[in-house]
C-alpha positions as CSV (number, residue, x, y, z in Angstrom):
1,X,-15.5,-19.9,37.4
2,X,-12.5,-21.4,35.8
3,X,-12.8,-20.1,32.4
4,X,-13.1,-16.8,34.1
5,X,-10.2,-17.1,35.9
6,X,-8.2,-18.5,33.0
7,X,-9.1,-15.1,31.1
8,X,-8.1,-13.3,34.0
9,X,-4.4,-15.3,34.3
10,X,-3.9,-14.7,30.3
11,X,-4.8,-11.1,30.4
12,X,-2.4,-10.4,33.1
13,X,0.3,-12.3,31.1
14,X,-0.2,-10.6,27.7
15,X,0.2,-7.4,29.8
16,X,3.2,-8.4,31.2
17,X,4.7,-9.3,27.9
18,X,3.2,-6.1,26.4
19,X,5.0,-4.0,29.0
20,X,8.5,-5.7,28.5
21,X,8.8,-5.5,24.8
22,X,7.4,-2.1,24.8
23,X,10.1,-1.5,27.7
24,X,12.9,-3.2,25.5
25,X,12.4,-1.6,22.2
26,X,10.7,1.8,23.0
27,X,12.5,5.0,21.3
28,X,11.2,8.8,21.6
29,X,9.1,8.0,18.3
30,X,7.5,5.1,19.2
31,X,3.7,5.6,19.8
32,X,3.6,7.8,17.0
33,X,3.8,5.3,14.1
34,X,0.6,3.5,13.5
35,X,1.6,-0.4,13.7
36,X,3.0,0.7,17.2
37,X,-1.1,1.4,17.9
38,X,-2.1,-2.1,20.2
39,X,-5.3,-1.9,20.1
40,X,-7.5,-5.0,20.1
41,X,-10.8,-3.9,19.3
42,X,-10.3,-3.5,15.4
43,X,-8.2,-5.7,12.5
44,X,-5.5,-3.1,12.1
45,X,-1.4,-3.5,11.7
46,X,-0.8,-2.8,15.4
47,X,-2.9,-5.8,16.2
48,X,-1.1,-8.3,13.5
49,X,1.8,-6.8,15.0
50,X,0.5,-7.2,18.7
51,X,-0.4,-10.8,18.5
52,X,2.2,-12.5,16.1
53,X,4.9,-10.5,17.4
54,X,4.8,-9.5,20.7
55,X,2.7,-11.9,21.8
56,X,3.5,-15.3,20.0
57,X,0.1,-16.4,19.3
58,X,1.4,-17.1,15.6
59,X,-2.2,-16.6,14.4
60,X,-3.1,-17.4,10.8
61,X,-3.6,-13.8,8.9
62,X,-3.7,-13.9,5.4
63,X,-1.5,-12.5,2.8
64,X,-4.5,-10.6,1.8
65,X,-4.9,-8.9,5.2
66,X,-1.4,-7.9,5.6
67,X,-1.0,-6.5,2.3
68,X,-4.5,-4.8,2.9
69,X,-3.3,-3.5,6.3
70,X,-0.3,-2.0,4.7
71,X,-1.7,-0.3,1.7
72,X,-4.4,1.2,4.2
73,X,-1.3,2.5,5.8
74,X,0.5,3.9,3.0
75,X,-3.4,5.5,2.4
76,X,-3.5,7.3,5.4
77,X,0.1,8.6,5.2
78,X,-0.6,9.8,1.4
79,X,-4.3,11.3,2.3
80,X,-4.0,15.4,1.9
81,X,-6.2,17.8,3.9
82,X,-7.9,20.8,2.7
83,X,-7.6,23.5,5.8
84,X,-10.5,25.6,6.7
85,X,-9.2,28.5,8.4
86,X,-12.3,30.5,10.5
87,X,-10.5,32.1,13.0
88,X,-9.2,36.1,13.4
89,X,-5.3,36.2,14.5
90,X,-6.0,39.2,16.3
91,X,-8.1,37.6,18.6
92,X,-6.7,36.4,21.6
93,X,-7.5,33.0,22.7
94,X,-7.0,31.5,26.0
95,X,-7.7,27.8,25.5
96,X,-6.6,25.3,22.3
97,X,-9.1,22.0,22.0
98,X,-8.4,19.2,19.6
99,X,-11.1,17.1,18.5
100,X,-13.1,15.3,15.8
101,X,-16.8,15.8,14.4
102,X,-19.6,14.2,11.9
103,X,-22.2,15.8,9.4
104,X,-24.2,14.5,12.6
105,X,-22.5,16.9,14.8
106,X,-23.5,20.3,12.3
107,X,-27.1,21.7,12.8
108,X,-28.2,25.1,11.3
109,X,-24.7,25.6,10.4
110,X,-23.6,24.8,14.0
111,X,-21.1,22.7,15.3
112,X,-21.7,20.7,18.5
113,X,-19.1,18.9,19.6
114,X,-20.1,16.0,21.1
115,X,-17.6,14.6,23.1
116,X,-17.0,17.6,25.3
117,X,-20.9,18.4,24.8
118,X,-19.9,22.4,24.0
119,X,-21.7,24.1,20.7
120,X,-18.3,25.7,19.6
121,X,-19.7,29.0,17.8
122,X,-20.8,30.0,21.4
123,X,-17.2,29.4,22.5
124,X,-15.2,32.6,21.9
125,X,-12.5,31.8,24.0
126,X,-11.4,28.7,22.9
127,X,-9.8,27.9,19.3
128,X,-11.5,24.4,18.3
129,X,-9.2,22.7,15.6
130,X,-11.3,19.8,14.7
131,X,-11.2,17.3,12.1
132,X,-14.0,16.5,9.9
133,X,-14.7,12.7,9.6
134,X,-16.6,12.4,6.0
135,X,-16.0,12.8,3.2
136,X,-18.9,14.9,1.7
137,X,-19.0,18.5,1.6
138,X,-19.1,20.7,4.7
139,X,-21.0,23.9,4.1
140,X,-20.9,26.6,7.0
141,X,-22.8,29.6,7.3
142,X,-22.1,31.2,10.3
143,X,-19.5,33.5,10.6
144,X,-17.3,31.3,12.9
145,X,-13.8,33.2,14.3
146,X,-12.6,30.0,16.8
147,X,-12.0,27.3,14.8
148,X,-9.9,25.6,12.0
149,X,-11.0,22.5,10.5
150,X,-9.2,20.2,8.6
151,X,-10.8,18.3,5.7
152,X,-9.8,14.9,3.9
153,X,-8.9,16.0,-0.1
154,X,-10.4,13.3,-2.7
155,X,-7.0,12.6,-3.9
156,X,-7.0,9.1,-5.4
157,X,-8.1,9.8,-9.0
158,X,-8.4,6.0,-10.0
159,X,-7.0,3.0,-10.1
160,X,-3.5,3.5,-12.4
161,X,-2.6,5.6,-9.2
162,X,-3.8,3.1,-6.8
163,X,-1.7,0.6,-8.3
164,X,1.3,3.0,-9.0
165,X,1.0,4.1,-4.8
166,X,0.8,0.7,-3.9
167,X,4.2,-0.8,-5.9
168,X,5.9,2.5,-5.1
169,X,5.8,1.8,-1.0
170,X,5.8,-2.2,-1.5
171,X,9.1,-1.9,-2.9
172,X,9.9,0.5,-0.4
173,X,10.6,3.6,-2.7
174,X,9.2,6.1,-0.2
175,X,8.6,5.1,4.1
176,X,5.8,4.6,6.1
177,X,6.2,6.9,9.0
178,X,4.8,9.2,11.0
179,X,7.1,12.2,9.8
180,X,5.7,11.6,6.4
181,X,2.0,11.8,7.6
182,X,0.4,14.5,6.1
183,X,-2.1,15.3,8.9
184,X,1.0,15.6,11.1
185,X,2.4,18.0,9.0
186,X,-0.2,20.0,8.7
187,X,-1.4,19.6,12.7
188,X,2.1,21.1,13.1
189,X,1.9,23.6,10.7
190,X,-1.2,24.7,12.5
191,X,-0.2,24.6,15.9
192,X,3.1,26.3,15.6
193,X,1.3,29.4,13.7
194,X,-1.4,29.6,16.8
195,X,0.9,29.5,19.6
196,X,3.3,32.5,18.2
197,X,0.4,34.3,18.0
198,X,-1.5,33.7,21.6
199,X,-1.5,33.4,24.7
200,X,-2.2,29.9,25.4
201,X,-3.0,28.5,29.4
202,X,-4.8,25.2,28.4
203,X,-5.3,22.6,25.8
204,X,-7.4,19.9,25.5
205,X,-7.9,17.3,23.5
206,X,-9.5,13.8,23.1
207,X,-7.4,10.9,24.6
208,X,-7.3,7.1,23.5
209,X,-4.0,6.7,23.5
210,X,-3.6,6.7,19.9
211,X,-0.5,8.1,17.9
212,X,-2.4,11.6,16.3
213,X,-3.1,12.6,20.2
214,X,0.6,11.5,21.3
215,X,2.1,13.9,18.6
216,X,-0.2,16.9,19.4
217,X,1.0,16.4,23.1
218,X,4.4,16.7,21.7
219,X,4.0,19.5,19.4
220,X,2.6,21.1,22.2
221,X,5.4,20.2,25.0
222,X,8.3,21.3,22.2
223,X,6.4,24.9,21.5
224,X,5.2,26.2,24.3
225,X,6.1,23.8,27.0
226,X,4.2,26.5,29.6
227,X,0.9,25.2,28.4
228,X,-0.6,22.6,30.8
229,X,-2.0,19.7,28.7
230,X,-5.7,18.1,29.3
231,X,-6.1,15.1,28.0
232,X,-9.9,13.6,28.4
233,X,-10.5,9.8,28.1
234,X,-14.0,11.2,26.7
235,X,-14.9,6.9,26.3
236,X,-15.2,3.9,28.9
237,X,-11.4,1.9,28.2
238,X,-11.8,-1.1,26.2
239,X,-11.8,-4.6,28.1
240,X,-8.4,-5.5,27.9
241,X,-7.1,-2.0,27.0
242,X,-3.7,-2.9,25.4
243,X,-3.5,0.6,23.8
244,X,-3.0,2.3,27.1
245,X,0.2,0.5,27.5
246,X,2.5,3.4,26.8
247,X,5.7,3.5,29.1
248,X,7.1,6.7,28.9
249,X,4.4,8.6,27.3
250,X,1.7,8.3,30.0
251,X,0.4,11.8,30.1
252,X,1.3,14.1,33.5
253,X,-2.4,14.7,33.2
254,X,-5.8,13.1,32.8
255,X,-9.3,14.3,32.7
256,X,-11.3,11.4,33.3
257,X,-15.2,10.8,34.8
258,X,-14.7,7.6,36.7
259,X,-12.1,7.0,39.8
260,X,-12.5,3.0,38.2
261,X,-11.0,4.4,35.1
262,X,-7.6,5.8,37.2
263,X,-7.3,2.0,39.4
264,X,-7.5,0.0,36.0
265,X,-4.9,2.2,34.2
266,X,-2.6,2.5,37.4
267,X,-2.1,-1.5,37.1
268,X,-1.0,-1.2,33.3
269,X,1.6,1.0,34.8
270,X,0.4,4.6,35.4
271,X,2.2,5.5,38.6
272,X,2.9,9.3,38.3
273,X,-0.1,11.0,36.6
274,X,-1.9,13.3,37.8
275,X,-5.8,11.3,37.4
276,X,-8.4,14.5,37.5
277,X,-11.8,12.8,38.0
278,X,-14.7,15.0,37.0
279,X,-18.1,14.6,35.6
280,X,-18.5,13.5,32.5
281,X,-18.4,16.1,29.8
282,X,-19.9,14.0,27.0
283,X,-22.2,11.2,28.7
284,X,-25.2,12.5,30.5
285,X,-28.1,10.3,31.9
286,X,-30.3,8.4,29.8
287,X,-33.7,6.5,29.6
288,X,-33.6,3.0,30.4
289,X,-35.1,2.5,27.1
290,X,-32.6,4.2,25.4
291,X,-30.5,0.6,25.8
292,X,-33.1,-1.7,26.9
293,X,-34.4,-4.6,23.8
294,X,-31.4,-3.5,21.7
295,X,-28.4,-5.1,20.0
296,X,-25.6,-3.1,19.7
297,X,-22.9,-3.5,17.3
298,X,-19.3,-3.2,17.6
299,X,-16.7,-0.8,15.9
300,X,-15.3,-4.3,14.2
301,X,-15.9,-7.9,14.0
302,X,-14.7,-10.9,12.2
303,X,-17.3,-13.4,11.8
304,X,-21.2,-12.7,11.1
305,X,-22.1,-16.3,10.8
306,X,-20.3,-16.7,14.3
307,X,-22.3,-14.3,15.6
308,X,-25.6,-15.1,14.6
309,X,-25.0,-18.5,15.9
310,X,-24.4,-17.2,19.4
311,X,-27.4,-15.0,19.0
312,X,-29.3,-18.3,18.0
313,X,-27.7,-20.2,21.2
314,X,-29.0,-17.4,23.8
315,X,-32.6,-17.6,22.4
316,X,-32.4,-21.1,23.1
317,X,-31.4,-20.7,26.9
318,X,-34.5,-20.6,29.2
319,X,-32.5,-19.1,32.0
320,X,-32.2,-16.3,30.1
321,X,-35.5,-15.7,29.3
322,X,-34.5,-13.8,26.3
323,X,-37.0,-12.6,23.6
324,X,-36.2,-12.5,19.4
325,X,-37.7,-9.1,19.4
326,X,-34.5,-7.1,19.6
327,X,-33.8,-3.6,17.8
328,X,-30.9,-3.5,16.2
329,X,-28.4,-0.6,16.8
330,X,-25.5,0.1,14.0
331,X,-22.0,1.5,15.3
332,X,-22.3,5.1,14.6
333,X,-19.2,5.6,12.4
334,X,-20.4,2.4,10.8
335,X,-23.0,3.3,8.9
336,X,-22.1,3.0,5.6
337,X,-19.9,-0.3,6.0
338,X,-21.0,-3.4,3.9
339,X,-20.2,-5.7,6.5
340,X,-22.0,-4.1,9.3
341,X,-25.0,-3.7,7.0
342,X,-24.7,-7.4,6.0
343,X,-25.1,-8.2,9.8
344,X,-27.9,-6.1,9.9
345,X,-29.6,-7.9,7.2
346,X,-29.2,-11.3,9.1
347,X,-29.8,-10.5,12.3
348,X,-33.6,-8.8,11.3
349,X,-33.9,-12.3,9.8
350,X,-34.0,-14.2,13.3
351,X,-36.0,-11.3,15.0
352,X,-39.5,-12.1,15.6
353,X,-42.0,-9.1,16.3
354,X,-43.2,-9.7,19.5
355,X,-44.9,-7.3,22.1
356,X,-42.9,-8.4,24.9
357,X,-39.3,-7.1,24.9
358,X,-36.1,-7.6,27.0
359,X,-35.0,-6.0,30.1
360,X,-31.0,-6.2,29.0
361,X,-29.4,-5.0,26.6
362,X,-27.2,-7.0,23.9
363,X,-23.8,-6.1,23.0
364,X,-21.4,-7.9,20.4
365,X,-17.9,-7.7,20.8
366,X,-15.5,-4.4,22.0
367,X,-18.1,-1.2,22.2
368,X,-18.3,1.3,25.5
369,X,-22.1,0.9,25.5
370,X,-21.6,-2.2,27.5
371,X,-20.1,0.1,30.4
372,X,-23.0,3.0,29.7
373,X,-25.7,0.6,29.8
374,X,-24.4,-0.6,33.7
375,X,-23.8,3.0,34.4
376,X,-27.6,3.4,33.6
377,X,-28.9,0.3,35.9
378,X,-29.4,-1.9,32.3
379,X,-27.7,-5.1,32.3
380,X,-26.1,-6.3,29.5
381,X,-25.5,-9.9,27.5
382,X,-22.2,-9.6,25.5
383,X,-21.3,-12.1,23.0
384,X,-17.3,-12.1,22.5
385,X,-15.5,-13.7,19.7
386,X,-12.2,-13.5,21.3
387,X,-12.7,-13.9,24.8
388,X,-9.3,-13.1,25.8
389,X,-9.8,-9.4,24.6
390,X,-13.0,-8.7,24.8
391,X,-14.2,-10.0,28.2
392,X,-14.5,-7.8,31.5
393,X,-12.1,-9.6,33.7
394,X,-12.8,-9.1,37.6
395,X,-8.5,-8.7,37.5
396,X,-9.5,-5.1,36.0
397,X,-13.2,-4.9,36.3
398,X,-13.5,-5.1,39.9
399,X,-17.1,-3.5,40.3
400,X,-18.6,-6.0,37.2
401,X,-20.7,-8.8,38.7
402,X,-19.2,-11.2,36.1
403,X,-22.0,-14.7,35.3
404,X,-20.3,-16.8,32.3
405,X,-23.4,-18.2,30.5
406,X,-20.9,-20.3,28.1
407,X,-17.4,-19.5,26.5
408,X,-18.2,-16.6,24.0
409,X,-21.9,-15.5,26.1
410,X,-21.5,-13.3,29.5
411,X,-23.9,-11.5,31.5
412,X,-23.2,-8.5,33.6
413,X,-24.4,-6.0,36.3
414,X,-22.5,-3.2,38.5
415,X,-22.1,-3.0,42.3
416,X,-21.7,0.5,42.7
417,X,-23.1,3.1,40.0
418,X,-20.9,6.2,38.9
419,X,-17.7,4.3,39.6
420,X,-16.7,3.7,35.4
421,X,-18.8,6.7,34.3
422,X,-19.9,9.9,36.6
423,X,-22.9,11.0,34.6
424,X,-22.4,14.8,33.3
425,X,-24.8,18.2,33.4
426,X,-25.3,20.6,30.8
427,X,-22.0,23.0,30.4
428,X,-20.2,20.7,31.9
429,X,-17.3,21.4,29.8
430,X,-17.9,25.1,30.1
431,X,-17.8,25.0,33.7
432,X,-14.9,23.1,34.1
433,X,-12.9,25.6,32.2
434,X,-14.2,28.4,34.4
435,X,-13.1,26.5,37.6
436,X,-9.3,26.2,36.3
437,X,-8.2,29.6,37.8
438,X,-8.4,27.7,40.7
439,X,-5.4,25.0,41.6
440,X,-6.1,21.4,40.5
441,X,-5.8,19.1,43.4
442,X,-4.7,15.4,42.8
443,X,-7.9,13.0,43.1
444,X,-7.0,10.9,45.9
């Protein structure tokens, strides 16, 4: 009970100090810069940033990272789009929706988006502008009319340009910033030339707080301030969700599918928006089995060897009565990362083929499937390698039924079901839209 209560005291003092030197150096530009992104649950700038910076922890990152963090930066500032325009300008759309999608997300030359669970050829009278996450070729058949994609160029030709890129921003001949972002530019670009053109009454669009989403919301509130802005938290928040510390930009709206979701962000300081709890558009029930005898892998992590070793440690517990016969389940924007497949490799090395299997589930570090397993009545085992950020704290995760099994191990159930996630139906999204005519009354 200490320990947990010591992660409890140090969450609510990093959020304090998060809040103040947000507070004290915020300008109207802020959240739109990358290394301005807190998020814990990846190695990224923000989090260097976040936890030498802001919060004094004076950890030990190398050179290596730093400069790797940087030129990943300079990367993603440089990194051209091709546009995909399938849409008719005579057409008159009602609706804008931002979002992303896969190769995973295309069948028979369809495009389902899965986060708002809507196949967008059948949805005439909203103008999808999605961006495509690979890098291979998108081939489309179907005569689409509502939609613009944007598509990453294969710009780097090599390493003399690498090398060249990397001295010229090192030496700081051109900035890092986010009005030099190409996919900015062109998300302007795009945005501007559909709203003098249409008649637009909502827009939508993916929410995690991160700087692409806070600069749509602005193009948005500069062009056509009339438009009333949806933003859907389509994901369960993060443990210790440092990212949604954003005085002054909270949104005046937010679509989300669990009233737990509005408490936890109303204590990192979101006092005037207008929380619209709904149904989830993207998570509908699953199958136990879906989650049971599975280990689940995280977005990010640091140390595999770590990992195993805790793995190791909870076979050995008898309480647990936990079986090395576990399925292992990549991240599914991970599946073509060296480390993750590395992990993979080791972990089928300490599985025994057995016919009995586990009840729980196992998760390893940040991931959301921790919160969708409760939601579907599956406990879960989560292994943390920095306990701090990654573990469900009852200061914010009031309806978790918290047992430390040691300092990095934790096993949790829910009290009450459909409190973090309010399990969808089909047309969800569809219906929502349909419902809008109507006036949107504050969730209490």
């Amino acid at each position: 009970m200490g320990s947990n209560l010591r992660i409890e005291a140090e969450q609510k003092k990093r959020i304090y100090k998060i809040n103040n030197f947000i507070s004290n150096n915020i300008n109207k530009n802020f959240f739109y810069n990358n290394n301005n992104y807190f998020a814990t649950w990846s190695n990224h700038e923000g989090k260097i940033k976040l936890q030498n910076e802001i919060l004094g922890e004076k950890r030990r990152f190398k050179i290596f990272d730093r400069l790797k963090y940087f030129f990943l930066r300079a990367i993603d500032q440089e990194q051209d789009y091709e546009i995909i325009e399938k849409f008719l300008f005579r057409k008159k759309f009602t609706n804008i929706v931002f979002s992303y999608f896969s190769s995973d997300d295309v069948l028979n030359s369809e495009i389902y988006d899965r986060f708002f669970s809507q196949n967008i050829f059948k949805d005439q009278k909203t103008l999808w502008i999605v961006i495509y996450q690979e890098d291979n070729e998108l081939i489309l058949k179907k005569n689409y009319k509502n939609i613009i994609i944007l598509k990453k160029k294969k710009f780097i030709q090599g390493k003399i340009f690498l090398i060249f890129l990397f001295i010229r921003y090192l030496l700081s001949f051109k900035k890092i910033c986010f009005s030099n972002n190409k996919l900015f530019n062109h998300l302007e670009i795009i945005f501007k030339k559909v709203l003098s053109n249409n008649y637009i009454r909502y827009f939508f669009y993916l929410f995690e707080a991160q700087p692409v989403q806070h600069y749509v919301n602005k193009i948005i509130r500069e062009v056509a301030p009339s438009i009333k802005c949806l933003p859907y938290l389509h994901t369960s928040l993060p443990a210790f969700p440092s990212e949604f510390i954003i005085p002054n930009f909270y949104p005046k709206n937010l679509i989300c599918h669990g009233i737990e979701s509005k408490k936890i962000l109303k204590k990192l300081g979101w006092k005037n928006t207008n929380f619209i709890i709904s149904k989830s558009f993207r998570y509908k029930k699953k199958n136990k089995t879906f989650f049971k005898n599975k280990i689940f892998l995280p977005y990010d992590f640091n140390d595999e060897i770590f990992i195993i070793n805790q793995i190791q440690e909870i076979f050995k517990n008898k309480l647990l009565d936990f079986f090395p016969s576990l399925e292992i389940q990549n991240h599914p924007f991970k599946k073509d990362s060296i480390k993750h497949l590395n992990l993979i490799e080791s972990l089928k090395k300490i599985m025994i083929n057995k016919k009995k299997a586990n009840d729980f589930c196992l998760c390893i570090g940040s991931t959301a499937t921790i919160v969708e397993s409760l939601e579907n009545s599956v406990p879960v085992i989560h292994i943390v390698e920095e306990p701090i950020y990654e573990v469900y704290s009852k200061f914010l995760w009031r309806n978790f039924i918290i047992k430390r099994i040691s300092n990095n191990i934790y096993h949790y159930k829910l009290k009450k079901k459909k409190s973090y996630i309010n399990f969808g139906l089909k047309y969800g999204f569809y219906k929502f839209k349909k419902k809008l005519g109507k006036k949107i009354v504050q969730s209490p």
